[in-house]
PyMOL CGO cylinders between C-alpha atoms (Angstrom):
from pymol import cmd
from pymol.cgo import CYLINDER

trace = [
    CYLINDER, 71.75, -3.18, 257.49, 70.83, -0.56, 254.56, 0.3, 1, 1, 1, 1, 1, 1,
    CYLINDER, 70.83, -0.56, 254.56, 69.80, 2.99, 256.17, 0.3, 1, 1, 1, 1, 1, 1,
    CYLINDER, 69.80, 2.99, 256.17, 65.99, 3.35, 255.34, 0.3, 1, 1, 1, 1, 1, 1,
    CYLINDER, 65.99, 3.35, 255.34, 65.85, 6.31, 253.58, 0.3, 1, 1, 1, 1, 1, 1,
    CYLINDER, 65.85, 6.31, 253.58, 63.33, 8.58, 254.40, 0.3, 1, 1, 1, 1, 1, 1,
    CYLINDER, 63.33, 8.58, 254.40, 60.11, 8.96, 251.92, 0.3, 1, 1, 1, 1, 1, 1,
    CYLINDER, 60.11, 8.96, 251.92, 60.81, 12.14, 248.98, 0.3, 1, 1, 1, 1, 1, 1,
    CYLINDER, 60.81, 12.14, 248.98, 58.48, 14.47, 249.89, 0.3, 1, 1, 1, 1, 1, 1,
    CYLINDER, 58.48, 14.47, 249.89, 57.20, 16.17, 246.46, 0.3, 1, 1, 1, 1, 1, 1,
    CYLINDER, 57.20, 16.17, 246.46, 58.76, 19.53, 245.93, 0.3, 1, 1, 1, 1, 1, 1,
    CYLINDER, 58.76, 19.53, 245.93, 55.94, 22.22, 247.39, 0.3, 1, 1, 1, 1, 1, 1,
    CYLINDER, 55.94, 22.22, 247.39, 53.96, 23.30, 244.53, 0.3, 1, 1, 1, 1, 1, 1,
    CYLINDER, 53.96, 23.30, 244.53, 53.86, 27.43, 243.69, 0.3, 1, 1, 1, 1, 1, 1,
    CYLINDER, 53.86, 27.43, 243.69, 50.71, 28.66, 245.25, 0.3, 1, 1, 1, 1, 1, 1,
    CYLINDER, 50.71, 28.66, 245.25, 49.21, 31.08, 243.31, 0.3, 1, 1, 1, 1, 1, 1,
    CYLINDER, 49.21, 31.08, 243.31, 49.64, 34.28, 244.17, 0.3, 1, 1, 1, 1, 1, 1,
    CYLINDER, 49.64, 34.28, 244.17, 46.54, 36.30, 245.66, 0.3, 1, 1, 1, 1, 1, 1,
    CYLINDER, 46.54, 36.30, 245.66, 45.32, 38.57, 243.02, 0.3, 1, 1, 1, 1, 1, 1,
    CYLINDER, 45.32, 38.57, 243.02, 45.53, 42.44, 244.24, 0.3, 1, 1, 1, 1, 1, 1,
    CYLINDER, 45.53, 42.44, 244.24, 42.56, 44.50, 245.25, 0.3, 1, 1, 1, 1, 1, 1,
    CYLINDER, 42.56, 44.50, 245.25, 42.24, 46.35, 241.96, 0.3, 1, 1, 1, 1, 1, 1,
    CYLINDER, 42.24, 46.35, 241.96, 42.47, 43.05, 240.13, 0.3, 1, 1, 1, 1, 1, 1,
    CYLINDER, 42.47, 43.05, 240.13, 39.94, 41.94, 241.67, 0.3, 1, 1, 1, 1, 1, 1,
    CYLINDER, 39.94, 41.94, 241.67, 37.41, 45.29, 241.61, 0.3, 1, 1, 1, 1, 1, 1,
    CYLINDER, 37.41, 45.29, 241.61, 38.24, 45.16, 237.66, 0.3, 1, 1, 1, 1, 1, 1,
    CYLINDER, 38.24, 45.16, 237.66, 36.79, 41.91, 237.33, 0.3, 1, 1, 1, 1, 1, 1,
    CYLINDER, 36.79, 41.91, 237.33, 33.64, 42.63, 239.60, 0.3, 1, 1, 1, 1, 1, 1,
    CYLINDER, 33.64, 42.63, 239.60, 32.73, 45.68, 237.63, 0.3, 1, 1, 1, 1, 1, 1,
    CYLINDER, 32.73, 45.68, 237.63, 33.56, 43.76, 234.43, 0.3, 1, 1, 1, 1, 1, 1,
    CYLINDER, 33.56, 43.76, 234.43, 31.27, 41.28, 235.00, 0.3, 1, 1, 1, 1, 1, 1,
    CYLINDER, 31.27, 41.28, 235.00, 28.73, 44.12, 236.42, 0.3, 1, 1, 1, 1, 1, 1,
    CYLINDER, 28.73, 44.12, 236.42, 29.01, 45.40, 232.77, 0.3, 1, 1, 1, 1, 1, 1,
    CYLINDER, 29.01, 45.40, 232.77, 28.09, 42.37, 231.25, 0.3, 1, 1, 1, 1, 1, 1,
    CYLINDER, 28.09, 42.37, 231.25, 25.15, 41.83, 233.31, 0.3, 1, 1, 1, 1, 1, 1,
    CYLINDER, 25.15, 41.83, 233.31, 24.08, 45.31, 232.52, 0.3, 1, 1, 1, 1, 1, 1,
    CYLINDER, 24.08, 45.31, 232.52, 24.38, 44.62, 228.88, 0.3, 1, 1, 1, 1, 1, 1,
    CYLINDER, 24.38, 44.62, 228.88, 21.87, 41.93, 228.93, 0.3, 1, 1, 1, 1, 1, 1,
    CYLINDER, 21.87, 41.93, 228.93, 19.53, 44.47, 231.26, 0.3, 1, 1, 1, 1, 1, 1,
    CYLINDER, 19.53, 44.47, 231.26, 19.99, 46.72, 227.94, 0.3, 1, 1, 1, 1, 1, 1,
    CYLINDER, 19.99, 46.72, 227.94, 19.12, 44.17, 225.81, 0.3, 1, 1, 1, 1, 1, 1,
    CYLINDER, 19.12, 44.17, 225.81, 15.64, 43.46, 227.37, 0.3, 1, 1, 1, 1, 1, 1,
    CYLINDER, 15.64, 43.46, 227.37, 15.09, 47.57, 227.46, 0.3, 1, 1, 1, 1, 1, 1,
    CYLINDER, 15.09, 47.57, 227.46, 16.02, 47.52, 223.94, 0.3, 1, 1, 1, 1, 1, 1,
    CYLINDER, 16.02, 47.52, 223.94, 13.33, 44.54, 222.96, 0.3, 1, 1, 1, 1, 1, 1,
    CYLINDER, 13.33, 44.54, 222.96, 10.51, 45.85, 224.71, 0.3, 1, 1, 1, 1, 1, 1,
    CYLINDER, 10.51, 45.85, 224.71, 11.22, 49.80, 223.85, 0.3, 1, 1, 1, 1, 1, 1,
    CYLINDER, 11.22, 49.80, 223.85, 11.57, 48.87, 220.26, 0.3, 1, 1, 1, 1, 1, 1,
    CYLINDER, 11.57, 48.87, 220.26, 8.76, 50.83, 219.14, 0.3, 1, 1, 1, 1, 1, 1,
    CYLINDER, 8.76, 50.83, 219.14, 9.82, 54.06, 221.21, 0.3, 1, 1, 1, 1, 1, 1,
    CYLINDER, 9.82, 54.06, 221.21, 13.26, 53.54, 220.04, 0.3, 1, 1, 1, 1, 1, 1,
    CYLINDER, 13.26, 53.54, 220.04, 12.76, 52.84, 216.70, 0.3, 1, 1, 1, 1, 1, 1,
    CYLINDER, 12.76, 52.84, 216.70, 11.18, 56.09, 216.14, 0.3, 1, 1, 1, 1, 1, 1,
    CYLINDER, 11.18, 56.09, 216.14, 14.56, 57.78, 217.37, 0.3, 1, 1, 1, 1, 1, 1,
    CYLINDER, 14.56, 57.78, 217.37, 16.87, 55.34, 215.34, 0.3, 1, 1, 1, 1, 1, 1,
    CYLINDER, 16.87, 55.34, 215.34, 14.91, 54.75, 212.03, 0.3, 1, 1, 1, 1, 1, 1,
    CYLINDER, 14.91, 54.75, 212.03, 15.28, 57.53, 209.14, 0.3, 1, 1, 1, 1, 1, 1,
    CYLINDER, 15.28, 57.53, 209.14, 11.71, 59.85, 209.22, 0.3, 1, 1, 1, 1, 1, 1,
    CYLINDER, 11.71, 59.85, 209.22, 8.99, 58.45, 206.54, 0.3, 1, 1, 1, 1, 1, 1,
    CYLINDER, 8.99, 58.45, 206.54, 9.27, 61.35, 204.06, 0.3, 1, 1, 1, 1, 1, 1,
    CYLINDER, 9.27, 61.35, 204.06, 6.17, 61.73, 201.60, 0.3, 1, 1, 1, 1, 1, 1,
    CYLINDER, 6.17, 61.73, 201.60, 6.31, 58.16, 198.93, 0.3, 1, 1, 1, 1, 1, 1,
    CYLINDER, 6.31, 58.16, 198.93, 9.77, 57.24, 200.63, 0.3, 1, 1, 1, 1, 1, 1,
    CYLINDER, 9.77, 57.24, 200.63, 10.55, 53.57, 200.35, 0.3, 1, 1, 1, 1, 1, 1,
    CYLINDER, 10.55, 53.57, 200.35, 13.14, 53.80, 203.32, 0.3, 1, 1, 1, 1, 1, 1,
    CYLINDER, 13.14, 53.80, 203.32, 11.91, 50.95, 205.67, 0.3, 1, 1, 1, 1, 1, 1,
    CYLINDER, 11.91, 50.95, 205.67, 12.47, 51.30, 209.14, 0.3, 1, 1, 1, 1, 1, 1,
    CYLINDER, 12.47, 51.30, 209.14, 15.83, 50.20, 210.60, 0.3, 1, 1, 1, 1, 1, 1,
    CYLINDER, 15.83, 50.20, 210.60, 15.45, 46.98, 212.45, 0.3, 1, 1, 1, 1, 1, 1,
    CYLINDER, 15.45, 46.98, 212.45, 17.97, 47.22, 215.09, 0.3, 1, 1, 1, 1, 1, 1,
    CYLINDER, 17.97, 47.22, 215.09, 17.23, 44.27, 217.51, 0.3, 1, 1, 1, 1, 1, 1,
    CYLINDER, 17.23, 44.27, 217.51, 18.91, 41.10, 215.93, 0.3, 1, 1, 1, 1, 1, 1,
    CYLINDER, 18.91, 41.10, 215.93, 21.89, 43.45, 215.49, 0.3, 1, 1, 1, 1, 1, 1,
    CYLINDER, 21.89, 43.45, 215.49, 21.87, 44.75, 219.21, 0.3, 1, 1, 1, 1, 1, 1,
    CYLINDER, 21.87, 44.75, 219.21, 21.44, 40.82, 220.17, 0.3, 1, 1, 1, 1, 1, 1,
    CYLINDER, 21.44, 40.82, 220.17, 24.19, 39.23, 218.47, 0.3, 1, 1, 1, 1, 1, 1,
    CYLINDER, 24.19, 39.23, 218.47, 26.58, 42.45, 219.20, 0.3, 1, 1, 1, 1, 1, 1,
    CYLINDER, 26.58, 42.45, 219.20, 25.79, 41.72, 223.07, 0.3, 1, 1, 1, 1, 1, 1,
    CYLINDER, 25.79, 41.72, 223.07, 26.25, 37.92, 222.38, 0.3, 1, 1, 1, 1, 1, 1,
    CYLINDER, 26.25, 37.92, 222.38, 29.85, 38.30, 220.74, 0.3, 1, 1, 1, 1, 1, 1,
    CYLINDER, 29.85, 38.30, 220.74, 30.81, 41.02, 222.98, 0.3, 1, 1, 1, 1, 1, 1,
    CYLINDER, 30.81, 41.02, 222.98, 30.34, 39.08, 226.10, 0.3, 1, 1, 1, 1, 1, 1,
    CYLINDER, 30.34, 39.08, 226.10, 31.23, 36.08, 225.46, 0.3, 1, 1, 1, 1, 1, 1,
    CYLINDER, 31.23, 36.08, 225.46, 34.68, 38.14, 223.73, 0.3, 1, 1, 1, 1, 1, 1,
    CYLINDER, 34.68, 38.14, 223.73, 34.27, 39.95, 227.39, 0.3, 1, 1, 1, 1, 1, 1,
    CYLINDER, 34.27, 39.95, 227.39, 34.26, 36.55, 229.72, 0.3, 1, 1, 1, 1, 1, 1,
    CYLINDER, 34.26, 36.55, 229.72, 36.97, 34.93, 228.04, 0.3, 1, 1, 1, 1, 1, 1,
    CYLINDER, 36.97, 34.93, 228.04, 39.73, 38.35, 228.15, 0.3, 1, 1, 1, 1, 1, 1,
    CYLINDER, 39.73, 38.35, 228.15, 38.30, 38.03, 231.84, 0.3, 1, 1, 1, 1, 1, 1,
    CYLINDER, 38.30, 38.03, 231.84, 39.06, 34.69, 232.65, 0.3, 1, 1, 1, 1, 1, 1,
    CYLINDER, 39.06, 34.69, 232.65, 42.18, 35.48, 230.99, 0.3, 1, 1, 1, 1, 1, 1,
    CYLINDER, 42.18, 35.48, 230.99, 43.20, 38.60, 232.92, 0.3, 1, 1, 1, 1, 1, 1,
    CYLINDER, 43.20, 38.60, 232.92, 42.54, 37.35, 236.13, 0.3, 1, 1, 1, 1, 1, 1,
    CYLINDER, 42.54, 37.35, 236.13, 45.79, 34.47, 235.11, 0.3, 1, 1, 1, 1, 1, 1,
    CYLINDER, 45.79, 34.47, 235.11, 48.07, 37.27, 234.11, 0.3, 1, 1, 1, 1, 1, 1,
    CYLINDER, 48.07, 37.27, 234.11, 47.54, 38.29, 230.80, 0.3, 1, 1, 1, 1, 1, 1,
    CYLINDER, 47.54, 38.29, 230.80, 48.41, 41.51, 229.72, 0.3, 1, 1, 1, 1, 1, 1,
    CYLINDER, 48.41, 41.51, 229.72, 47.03, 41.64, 226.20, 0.3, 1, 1, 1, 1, 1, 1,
    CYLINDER, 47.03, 41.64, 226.20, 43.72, 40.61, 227.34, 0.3, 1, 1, 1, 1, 1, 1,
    CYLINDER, 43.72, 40.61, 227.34, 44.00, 43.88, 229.84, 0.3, 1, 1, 1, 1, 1, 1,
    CYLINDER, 44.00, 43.88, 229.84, 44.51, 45.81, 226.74, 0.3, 1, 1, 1, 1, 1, 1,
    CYLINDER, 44.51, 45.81, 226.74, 42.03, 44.28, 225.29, 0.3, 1, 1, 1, 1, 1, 1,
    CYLINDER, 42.03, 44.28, 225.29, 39.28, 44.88, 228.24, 0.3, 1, 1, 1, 1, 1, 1,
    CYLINDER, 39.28, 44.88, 228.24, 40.21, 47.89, 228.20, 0.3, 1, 1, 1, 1, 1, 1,
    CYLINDER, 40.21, 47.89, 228.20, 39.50, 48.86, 224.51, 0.3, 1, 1, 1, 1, 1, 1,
    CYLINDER, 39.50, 48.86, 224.51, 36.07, 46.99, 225.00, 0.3, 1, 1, 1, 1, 1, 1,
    CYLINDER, 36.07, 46.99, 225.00, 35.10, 48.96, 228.12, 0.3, 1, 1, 1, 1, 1, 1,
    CYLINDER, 35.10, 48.96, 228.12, 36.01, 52.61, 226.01, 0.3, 1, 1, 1, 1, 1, 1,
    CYLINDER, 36.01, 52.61, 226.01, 34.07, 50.92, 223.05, 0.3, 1, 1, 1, 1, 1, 1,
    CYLINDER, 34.07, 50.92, 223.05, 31.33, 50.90, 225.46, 0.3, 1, 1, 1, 1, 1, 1,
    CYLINDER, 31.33, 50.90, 225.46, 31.69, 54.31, 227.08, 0.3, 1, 1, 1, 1, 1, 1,
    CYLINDER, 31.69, 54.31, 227.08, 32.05, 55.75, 223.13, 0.3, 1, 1, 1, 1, 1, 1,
    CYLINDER, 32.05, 55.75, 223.13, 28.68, 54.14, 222.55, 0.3, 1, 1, 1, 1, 1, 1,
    CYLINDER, 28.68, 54.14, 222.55, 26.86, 54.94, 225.65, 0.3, 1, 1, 1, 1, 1, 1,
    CYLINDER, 26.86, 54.94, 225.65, 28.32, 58.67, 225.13, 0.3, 1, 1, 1, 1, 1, 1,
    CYLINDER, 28.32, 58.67, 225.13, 26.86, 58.31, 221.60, 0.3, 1, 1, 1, 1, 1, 1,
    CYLINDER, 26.86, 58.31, 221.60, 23.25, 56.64, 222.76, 0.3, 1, 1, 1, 1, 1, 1,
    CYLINDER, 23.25, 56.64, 222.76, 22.67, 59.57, 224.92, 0.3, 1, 1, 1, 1, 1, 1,
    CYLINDER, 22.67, 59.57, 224.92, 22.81, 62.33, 222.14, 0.3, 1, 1, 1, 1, 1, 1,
    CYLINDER, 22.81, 62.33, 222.14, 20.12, 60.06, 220.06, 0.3, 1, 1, 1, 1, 1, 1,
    CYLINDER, 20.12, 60.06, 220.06, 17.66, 61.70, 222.51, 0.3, 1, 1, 1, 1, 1, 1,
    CYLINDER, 17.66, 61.70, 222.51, 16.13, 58.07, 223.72, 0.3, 1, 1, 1, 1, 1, 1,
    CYLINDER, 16.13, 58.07, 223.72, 13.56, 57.17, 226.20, 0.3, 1, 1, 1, 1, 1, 1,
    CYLINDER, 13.56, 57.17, 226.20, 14.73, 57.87, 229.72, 0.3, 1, 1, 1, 1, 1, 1,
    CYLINDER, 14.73, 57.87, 229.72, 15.64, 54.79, 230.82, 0.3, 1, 1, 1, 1, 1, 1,
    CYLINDER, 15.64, 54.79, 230.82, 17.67, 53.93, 228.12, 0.3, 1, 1, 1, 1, 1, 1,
    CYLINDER, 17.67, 53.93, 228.12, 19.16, 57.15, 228.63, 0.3, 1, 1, 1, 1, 1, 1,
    CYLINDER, 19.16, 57.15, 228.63, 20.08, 56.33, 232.24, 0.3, 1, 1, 1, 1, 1, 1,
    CYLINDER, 20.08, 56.33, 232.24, 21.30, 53.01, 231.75, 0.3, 1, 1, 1, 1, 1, 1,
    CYLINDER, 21.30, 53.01, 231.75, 23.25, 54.58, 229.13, 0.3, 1, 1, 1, 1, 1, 1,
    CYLINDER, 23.25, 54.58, 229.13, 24.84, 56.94, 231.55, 0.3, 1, 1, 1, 1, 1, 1,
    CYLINDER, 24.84, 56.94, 231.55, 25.09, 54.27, 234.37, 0.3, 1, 1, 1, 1, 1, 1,
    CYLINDER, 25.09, 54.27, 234.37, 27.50, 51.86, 231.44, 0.3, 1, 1, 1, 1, 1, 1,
    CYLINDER, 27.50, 51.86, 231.44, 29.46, 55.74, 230.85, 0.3, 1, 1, 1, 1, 1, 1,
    CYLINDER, 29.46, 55.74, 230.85, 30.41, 55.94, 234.44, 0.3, 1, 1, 1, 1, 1, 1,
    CYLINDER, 30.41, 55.94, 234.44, 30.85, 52.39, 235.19, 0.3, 1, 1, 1, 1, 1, 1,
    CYLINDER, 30.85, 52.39, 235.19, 32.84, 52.10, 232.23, 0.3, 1, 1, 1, 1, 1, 1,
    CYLINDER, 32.84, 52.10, 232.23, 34.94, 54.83, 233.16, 0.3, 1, 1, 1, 1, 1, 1,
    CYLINDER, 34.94, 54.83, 233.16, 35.79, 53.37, 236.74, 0.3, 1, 1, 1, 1, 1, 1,
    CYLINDER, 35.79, 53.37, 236.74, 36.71, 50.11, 235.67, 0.3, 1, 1, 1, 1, 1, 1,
    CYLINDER, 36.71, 50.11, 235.67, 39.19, 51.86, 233.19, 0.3, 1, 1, 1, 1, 1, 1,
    CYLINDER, 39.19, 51.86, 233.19, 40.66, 53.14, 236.72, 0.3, 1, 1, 1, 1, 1, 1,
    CYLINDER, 40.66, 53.14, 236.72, 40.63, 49.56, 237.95, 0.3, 1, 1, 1, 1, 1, 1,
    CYLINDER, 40.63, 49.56, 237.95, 42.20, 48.12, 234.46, 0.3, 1, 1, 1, 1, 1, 1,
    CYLINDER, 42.20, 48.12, 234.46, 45.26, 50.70, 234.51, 0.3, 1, 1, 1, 1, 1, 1,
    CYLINDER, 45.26, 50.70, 234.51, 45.61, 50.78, 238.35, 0.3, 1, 1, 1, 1, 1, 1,
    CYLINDER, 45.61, 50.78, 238.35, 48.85, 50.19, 239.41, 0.3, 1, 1, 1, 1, 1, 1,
    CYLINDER, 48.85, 50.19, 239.41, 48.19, 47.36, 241.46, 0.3, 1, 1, 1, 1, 1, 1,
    CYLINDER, 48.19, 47.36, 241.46, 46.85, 45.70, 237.58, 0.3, 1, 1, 1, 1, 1, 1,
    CYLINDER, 46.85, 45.70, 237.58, 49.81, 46.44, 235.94, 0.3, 1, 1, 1, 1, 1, 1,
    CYLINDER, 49.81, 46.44, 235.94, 52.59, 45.10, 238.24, 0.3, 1, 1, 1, 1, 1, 1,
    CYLINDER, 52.59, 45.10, 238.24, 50.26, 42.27, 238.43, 0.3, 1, 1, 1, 1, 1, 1,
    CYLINDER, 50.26, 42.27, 238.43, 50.66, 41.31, 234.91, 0.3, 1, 1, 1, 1, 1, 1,
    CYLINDER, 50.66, 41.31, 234.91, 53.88, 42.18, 234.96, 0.3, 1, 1, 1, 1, 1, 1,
    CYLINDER, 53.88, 42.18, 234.96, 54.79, 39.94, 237.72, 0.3, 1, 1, 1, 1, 1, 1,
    CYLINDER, 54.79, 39.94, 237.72, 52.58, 37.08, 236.66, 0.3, 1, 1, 1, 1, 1, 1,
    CYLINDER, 52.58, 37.08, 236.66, 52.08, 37.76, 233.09, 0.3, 1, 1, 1, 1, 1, 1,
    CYLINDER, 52.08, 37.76, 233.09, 52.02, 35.23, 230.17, 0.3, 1, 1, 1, 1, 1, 1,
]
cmd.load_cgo(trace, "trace")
């Protein structure tokens, strides 16, 4: 009689590896960013008027300088960024080191224009969201270069 051979058991798949802490917090205040971004957007569509008198060049006399219109470019800058923003995220979280770098550069983009926004002089609120994006920008730049982040895509990285 043949020995019955016992059933192959499928080799044990790699389980993903837990993602560290600091992973993690970078994606939470990444995504806080984004959300924030679309809060700005709404601020900047219903303080147009207030805004555009800080942003638009000063009527002068006969001057045939129209006013700036700034919202369609403030909307489709948010649109590209974020969706640019959610897919380096998505990416980052797998491993990928280039989209860190990349995050990274998008969140100092971000602190450069918030930095920027606030010496405009704009209506208050603006002015404190613009602050809030400075400092939240700033700590996520912690979480993005944290050590924990970088062995992470070094370990896992693509």
């Amino acid at each position: 009689m043949p020995e019955t051979e016992a059933p192959q058991q499928a080799a044990p798949e790699a389980e993903p590896q837990a993602r560290p802490p600091a992973v993690v917090i970078a994606c939470w205040l990444l995504w806080s960013m984004v959300a924030a971004g679309l809060l700005v957007c709404v601020l900047v569509v219903t303080q147009r008027d207030d805004l555009g008198s800080v942003w638009s060049p000063m009527q002068v006399g006969d001057s045939t300088v129209q006013p700036v219109e700034f919202v369609p470019v403030i909307l489709v800058l948010y649109a590209v960024t974020a969706v640019l923003a959610a897919t380096l995220i998505a990416l980052f979280r797998v491993g990928h080191n280039w989209a860190r770098h990349s995050l990274a550069a998008i969140v100092a983009g971000v602190i450069v224009v918030a930095v920027a926004t606030v010496r405009t002089d704009p209506p208050t609120m603006v002015d404190g969201m613009a602050i809030a994006a400075a400092v939240i920008g700033a700590v996520t730049l912690v979480f993005l270069w944290h050590p924990q982040s970088r062995e992470y895509v070094r370990t896992f990285g693509r």
